[in-house]
TITOR-652202 format. One record per residue: residue number from 1; x, y, z of N, C-alpha, C in turn. Coordinates in nm, 3 decimals. Layout:
<r><k>NUM</k><n_x>X</n_x><n_y>Y</n_y><n_z>Z</n_z><ca_x>X</ca_x><ca_y>Y</ca_y><ca_z>Z</ca_z><c_x>X</c_x><c_y>Y</c_y><c_z>Z</c_z></r>
...
***
This chain:
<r><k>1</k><n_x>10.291</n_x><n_y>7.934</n_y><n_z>13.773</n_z><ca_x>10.354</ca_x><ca_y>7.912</ca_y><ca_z>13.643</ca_z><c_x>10.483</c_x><c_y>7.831</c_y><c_z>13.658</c_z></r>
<r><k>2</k><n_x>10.496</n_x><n_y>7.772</n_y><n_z>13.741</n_z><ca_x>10.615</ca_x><ca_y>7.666</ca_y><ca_z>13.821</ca_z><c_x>10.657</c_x><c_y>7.553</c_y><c_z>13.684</c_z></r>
<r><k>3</k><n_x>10.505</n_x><n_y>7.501</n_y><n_z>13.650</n_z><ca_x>10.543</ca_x><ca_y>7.408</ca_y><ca_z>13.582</ca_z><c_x>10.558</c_x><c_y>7.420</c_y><c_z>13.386</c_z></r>
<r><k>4</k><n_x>10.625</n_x><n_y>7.556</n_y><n_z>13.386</n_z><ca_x>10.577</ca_x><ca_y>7.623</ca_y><ca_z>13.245</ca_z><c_x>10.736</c_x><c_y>7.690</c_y><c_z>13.273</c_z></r>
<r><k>5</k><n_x>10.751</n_x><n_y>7.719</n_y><n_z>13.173</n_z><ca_x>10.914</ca_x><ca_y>7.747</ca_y><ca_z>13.098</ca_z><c_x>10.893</c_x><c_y>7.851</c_y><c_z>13.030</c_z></r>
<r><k>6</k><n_x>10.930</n_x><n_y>7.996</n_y><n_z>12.976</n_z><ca_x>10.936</ca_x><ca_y>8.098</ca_y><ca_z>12.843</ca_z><c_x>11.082</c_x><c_y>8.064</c_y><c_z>12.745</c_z></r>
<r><k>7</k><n_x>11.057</n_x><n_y>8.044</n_y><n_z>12.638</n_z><ca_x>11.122</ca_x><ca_y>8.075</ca_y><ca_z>12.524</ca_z><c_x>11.167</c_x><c_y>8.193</c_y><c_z>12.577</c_z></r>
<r><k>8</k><n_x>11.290</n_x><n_y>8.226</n_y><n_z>12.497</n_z><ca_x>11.365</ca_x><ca_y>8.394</ca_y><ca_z>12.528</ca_z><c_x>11.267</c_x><c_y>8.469</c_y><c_z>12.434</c_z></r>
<r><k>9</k><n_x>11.218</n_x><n_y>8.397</n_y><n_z>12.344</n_z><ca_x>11.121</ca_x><ca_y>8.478</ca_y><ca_z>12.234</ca_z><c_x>10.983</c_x><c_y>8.531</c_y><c_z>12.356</c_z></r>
<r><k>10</k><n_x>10.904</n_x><n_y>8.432</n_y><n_z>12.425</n_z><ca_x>10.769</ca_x><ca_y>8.455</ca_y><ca_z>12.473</ca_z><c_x>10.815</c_x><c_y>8.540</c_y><c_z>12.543</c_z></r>
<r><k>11</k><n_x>10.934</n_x><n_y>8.556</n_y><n_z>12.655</n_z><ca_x>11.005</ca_x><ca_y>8.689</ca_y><ca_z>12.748</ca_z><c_x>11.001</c_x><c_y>8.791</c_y><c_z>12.701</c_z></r>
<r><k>12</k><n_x>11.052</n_x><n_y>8.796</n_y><n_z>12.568</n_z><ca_x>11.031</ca_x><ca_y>8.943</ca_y><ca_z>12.500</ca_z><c_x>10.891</c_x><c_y>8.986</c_y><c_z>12.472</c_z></r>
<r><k>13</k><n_x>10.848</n_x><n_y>8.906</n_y><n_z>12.407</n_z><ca_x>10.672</ca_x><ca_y>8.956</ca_y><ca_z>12.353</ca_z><c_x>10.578</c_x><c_y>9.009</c_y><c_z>12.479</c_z></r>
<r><k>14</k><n_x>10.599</n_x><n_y>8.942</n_y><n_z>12.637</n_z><ca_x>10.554</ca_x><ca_y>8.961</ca_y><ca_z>12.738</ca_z><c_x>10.588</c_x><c_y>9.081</c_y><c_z>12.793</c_z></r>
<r><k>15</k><n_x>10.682</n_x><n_y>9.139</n_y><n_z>12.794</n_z><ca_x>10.724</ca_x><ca_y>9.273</ca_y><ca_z>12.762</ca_z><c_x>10.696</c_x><c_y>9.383</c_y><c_z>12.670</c_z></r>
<r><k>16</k><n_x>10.756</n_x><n_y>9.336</n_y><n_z>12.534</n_z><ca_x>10.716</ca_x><ca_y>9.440</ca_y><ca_z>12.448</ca_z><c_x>10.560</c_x><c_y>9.440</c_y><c_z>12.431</c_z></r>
<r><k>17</k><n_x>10.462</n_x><n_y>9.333</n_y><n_z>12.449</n_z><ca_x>10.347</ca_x><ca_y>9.351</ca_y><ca_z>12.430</ca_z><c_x>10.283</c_x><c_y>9.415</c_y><c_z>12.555</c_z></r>
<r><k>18</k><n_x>10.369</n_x><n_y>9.434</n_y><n_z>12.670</n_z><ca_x>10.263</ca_x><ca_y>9.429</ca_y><ca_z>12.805</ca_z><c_x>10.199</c_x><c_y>9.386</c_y><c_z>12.840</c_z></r>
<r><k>19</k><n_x>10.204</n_x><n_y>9.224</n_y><n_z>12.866</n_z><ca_x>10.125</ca_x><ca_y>9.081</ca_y><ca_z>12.865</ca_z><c_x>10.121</c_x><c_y>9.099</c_y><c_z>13.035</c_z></r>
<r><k>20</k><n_x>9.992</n_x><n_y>9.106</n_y><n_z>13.061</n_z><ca_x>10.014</ca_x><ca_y>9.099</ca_y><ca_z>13.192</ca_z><c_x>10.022</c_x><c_y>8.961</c_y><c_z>13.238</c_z></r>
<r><k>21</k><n_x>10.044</n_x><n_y>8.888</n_y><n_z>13.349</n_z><ca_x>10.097</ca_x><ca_y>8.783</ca_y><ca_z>13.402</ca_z><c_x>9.938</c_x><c_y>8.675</c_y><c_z>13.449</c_z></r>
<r><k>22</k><n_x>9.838</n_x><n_y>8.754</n_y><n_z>13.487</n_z><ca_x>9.746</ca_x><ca_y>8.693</ca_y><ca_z>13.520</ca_z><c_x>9.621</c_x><c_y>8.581</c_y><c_z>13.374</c_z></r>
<r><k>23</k><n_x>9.670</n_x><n_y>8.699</n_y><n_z>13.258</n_z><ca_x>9.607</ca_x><ca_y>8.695</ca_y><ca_z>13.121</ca_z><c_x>9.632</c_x><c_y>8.568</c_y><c_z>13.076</c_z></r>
<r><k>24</k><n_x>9.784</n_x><n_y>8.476</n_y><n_z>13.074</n_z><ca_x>9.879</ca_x><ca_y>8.393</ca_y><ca_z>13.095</ca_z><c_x>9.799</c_x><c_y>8.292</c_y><c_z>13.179</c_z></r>
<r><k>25</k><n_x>9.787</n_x><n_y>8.339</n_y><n_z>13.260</n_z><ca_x>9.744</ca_x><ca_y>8.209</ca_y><ca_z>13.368</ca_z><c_x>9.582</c_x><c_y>8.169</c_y><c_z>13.352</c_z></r>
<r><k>26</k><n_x>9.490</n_x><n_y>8.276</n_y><n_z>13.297</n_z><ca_x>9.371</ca_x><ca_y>8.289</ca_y><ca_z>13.289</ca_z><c_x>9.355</c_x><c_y>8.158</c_y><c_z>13.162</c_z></r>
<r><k>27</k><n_x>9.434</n_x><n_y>8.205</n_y><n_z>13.093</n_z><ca_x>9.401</ca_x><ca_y>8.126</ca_y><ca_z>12.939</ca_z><c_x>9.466</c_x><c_y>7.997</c_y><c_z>12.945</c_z></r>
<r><k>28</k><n_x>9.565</n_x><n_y>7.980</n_y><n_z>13.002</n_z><ca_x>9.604</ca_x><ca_y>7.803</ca_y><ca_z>13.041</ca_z><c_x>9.546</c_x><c_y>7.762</c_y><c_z>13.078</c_z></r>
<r><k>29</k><n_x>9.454</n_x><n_y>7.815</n_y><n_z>13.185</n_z><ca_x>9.396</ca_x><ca_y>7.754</ca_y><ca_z>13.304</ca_z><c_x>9.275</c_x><c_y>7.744</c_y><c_z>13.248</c_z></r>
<r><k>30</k><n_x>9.185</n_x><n_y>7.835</n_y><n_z>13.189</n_z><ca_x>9.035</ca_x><ca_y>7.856</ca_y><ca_z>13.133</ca_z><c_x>9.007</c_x><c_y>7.928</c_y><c_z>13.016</c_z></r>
<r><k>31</k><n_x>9.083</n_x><n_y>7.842</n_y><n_z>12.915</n_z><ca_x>9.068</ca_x><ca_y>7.890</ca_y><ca_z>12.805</ca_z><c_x>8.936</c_x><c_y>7.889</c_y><c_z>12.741</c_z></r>
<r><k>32</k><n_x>8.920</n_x><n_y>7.961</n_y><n_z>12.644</n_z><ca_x>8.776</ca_x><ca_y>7.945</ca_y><ca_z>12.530</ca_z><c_x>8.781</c_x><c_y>7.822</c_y><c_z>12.451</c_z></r>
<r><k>33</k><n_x>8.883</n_x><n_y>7.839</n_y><n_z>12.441</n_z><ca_x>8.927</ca_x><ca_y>7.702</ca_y><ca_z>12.327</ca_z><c_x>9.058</c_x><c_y>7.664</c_y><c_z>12.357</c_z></r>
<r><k>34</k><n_x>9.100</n_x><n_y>7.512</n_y><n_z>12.286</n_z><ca_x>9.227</ca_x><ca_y>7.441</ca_y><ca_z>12.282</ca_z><c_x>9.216</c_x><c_y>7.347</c_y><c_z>12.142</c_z></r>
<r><k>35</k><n_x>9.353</n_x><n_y>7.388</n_y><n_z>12.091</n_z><ca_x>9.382</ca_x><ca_y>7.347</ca_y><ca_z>11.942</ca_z><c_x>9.501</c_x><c_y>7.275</c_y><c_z>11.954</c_z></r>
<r><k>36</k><n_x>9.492</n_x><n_y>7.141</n_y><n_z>11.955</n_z><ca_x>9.588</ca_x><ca_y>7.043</ca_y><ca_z>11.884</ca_z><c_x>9.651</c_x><c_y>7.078</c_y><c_z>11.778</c_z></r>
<r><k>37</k><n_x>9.763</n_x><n_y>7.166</n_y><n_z>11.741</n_z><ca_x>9.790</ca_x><ca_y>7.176</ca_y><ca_z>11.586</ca_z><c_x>9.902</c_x><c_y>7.055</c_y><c_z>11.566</c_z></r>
<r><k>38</k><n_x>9.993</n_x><n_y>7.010</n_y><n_z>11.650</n_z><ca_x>10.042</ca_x><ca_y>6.903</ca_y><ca_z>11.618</ca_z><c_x>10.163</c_x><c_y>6.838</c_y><c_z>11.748</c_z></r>
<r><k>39</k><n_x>10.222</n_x><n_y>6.735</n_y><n_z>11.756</n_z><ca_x>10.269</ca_x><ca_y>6.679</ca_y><ca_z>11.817</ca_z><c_x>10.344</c_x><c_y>6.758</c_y><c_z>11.923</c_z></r>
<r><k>40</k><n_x>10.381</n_x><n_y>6.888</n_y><n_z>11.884</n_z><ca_x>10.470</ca_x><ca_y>6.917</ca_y><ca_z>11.929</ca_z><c_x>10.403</c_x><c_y>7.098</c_y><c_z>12.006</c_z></r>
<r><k>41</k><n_x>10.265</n_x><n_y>7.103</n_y><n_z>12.005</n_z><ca_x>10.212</ca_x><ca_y>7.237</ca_y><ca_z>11.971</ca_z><c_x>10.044</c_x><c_y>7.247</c_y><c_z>12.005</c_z></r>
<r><k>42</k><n_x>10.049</n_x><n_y>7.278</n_y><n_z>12.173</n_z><ca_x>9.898</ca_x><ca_y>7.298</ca_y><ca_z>12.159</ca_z><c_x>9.855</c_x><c_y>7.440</c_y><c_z>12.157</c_z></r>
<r><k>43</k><n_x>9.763</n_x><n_y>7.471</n_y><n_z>12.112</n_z><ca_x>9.748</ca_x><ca_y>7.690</ca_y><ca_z>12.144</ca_z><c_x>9.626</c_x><c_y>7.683</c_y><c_z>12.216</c_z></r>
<r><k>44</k><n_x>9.606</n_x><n_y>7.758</n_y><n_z>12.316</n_z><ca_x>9.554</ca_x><ca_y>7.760</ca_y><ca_z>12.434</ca_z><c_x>9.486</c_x><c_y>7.952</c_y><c_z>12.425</c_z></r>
<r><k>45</k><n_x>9.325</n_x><n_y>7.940</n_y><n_z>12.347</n_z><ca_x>9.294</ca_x><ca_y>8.075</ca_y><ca_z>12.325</ca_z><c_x>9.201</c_x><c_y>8.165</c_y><c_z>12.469</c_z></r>
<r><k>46</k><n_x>9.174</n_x><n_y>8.240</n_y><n_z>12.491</n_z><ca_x>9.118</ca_x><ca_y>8.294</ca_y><ca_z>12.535</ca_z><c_x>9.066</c_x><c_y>8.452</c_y><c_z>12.519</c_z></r>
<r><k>47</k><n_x>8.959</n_x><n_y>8.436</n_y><n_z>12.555</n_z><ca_x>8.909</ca_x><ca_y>8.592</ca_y><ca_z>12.483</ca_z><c_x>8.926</c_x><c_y>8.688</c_y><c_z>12.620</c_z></r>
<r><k>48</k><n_x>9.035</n_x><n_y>8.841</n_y><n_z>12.609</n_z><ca_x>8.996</ca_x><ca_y>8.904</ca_y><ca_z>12.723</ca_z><c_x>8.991</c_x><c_y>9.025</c_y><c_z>12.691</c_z></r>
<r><k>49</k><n_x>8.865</n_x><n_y>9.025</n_y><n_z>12.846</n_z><ca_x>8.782</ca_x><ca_y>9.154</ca_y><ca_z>12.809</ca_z><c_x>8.867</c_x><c_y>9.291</c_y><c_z>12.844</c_z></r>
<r><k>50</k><n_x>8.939</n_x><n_y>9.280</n_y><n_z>12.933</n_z><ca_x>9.038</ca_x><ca_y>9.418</ca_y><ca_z>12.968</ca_z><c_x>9.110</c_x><c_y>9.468</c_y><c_z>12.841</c_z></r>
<r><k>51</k><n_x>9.141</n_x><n_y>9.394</n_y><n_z>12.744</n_z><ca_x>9.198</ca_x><ca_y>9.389</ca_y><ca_z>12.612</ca_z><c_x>9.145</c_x><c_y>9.434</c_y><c_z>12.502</c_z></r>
<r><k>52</k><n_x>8.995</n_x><n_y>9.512</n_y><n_z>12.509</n_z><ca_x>8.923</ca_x><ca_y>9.540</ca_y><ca_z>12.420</ca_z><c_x>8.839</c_x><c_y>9.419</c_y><c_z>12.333</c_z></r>
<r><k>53</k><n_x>8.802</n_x><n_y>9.309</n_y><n_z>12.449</n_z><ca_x>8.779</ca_x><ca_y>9.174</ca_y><ca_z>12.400</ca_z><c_x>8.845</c_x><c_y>9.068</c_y><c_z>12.274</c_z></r>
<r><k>54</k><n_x>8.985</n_x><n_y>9.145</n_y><n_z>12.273</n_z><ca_x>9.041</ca_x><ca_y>9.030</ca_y><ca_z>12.170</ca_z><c_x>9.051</c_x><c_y>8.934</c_y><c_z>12.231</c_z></r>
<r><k>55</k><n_x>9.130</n_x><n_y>8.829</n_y><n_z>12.142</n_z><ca_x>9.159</ca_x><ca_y>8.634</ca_y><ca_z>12.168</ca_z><c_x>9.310</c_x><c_y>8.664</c_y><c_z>12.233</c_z></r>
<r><k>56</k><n_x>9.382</n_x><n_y>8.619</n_y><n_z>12.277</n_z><ca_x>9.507</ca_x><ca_y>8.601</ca_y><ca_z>12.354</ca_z><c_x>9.533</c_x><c_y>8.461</c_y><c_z>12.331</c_z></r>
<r><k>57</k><n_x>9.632</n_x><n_y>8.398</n_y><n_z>12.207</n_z><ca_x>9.661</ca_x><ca_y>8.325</ca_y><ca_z>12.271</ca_z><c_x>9.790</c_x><c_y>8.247</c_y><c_z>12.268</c_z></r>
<r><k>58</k><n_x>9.829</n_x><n_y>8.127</n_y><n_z>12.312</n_z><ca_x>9.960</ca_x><ca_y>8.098</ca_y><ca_z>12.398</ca_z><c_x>9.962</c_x><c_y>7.951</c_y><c_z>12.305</c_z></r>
<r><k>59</k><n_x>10.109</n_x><n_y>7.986</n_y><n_z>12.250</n_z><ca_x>10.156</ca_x><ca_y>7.837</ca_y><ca_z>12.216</ca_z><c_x>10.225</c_x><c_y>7.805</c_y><c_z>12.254</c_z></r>
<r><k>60</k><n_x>10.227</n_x><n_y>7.652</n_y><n_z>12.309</n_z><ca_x>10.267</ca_x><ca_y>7.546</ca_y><ca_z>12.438</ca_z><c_x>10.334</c_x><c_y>7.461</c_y><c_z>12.376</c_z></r>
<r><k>61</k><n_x>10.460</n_x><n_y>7.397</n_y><n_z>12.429</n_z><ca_x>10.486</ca_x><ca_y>7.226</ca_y><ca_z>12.399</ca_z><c_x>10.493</c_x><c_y>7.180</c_y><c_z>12.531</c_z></r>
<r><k>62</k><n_x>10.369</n_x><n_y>7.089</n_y><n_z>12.470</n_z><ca_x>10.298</ca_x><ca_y>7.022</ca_y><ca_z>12.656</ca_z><c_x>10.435</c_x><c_y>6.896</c_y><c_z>12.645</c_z></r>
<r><k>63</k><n_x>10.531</n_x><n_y>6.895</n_y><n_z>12.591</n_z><ca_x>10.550</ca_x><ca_y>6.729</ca_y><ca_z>12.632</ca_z><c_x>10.688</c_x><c_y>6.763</c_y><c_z>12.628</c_z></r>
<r><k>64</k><n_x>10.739</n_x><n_y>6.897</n_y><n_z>12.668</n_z><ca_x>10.874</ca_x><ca_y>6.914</ca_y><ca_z>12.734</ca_z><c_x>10.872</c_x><c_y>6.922</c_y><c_z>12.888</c_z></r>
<r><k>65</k><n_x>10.976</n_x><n_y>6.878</n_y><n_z>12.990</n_z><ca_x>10.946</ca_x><ca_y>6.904</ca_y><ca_z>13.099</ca_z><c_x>11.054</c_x><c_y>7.011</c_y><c_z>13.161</c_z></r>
<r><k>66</k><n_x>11.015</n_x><n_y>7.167</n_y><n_z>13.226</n_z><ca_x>10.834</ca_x><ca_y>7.161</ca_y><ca_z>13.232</ca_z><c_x>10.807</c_x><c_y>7.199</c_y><c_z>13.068</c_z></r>
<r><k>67</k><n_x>10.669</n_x><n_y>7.195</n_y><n_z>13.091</n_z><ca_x>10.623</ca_x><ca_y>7.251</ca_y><ca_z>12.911</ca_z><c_x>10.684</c_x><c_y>7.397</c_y><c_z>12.909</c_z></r>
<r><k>68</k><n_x>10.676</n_x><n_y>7.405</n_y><n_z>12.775</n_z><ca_x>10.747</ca_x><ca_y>7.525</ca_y><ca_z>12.745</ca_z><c_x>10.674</c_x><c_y>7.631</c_y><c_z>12.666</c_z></r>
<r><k>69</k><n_x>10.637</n_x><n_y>7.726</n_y><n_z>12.689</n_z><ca_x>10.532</ca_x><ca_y>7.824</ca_y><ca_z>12.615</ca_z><c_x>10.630</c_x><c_y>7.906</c_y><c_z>12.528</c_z></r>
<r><k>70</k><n_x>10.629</n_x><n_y>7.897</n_y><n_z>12.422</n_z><ca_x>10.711</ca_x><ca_y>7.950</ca_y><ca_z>12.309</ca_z><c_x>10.678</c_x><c_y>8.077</c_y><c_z>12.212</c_z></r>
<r><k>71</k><n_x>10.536</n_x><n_y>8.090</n_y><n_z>12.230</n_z><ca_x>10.542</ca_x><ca_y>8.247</ca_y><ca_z>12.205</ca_z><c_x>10.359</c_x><c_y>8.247</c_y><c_z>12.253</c_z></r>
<r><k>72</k><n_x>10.321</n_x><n_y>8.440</n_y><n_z>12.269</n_z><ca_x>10.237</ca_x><ca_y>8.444</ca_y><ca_z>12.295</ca_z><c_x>10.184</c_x><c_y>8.627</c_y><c_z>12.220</c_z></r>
<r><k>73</k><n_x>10.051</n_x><n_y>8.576</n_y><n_z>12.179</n_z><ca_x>9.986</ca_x><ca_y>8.699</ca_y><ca_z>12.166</ca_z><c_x>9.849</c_x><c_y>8.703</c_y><c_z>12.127</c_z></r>
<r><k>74</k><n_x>9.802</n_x><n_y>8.871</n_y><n_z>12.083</n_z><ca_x>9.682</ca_x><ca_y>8.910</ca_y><ca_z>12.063</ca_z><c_x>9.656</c_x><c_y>8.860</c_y><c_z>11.933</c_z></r>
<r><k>75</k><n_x>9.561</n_x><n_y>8.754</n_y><n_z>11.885</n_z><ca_x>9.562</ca_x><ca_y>8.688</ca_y><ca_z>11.778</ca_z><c_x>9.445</c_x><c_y>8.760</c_y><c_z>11.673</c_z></r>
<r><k>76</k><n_x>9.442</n_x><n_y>8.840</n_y><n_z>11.620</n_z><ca_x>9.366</ca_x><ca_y>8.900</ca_y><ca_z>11.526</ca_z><c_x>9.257</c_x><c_y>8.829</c_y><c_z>11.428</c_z></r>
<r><k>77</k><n_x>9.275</n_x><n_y>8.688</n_y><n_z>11.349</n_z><ca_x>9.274</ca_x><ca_y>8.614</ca_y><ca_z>11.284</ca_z><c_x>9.126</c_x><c_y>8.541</c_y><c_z>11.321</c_z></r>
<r><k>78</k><n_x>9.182</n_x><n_y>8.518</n_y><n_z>11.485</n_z><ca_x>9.069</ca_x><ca_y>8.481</ca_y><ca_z>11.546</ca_z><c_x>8.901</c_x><c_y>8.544</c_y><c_z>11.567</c_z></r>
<r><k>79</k><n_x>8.815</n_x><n_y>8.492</n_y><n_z>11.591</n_z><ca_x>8.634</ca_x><ca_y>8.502</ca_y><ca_z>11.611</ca_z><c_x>8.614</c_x><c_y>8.424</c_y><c_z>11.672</c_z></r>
<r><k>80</k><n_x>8.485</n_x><n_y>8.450</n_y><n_z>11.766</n_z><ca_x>8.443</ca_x><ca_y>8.370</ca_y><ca_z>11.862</ca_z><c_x>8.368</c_x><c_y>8.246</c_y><c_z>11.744</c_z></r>
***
């Protein structure tokens, strides 16, 4: 996660949610899906199964250096 940054916001949620660290790396790395929402904002989903098979997922700004993941969670909203 060298080349990835937390918001003080994603630090907290990773905590208060009990985000484990690997879940993070699983879904950057091999996500289900990836959503362009805009210039500044990609979300990076993944479905995990330790989680009771919800979506997890992570919003990124790929074009800060390093990118910066600005918040993260169990996305409800979402369906496969």
């Amino acid at each position: 996660m060298e080349q990835y940054e937390f918001t003080k916001h994603a630090k907290d949620m990773i905590l208060e949610r009990e985000i484990q660290e690997h879940w993070i790396i699983d879904t950057i790395n091999y996500p289900n899906r990836i959503e362009m929402i805009n210039n500044e904002e990609i979300h990076y989903i993944k479905q995990i199964k330790e989680f009771g098979n919800r979506f997890f997922r992570i919003v990124v700004n790929p074009y800060t250096n390093p990118k910066r993941i600005i918040t993260l969670f169990f996305d409800r909203r979402v369906t496969e």
